[in-house]
C-alpha positions in Angstrom: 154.3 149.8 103.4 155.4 147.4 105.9 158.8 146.0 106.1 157.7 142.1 104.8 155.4 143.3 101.9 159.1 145.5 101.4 160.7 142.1 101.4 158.1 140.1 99.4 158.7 143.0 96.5 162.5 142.9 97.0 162.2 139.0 96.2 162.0 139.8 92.5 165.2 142.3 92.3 168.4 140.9 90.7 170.2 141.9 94.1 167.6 139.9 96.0 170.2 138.4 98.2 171.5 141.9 99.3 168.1 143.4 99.7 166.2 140.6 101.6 169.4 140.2 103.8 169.3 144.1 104.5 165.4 144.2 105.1 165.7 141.3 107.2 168.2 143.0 109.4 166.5 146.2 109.3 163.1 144.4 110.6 164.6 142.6 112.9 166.4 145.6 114.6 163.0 147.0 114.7 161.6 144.2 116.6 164.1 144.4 118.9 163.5 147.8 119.1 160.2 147.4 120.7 161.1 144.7 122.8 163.4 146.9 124.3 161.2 149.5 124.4 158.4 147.0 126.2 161.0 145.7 128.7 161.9 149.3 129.8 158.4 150.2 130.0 157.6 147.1 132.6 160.8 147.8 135.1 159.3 150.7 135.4 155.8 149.5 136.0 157.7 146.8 138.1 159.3 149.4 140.3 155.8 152.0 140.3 154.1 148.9 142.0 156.5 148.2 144.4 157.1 151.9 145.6 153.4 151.4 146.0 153.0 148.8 148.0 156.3 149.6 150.3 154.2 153.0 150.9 151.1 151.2 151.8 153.3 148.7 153.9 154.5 151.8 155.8 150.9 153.5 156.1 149.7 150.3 157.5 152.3 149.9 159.7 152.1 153.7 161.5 148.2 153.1 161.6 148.5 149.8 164.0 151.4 151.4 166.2 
């Protein structure tokens, strides 16, 4: 079950306060998570392409000496 149907059920408990707050934070750290996760992922796409293209730089280069 996914964490906002989790919320959506919690809204009904008598410690709904507690529990939304808690889900909320728990959701939210997930999120982040994965943005984390994502941003990671494209430095190190980033830094793939530009290896490849200073290599292809230098190829070029020795071919026209």
């Amino acid at each position: 079950m996914s964490t906002v149907n989790e919320i959506n059920l919690q809204l009904g408990h008598p410690l709904n306060k507690k529990c939304y707050c808690f889900l909320l934070f728990k959701y939210t750290l997930k999120k982040l998570l994965h943005v984390l996760v994502f941003l990671e992922l494209s430095k190190l796409q980033i830094k793939r392409l530009q290896n490849m293209r200073a290599k292809e730089f230098l190829l070029s280069s020795v071919w026209q000496v």
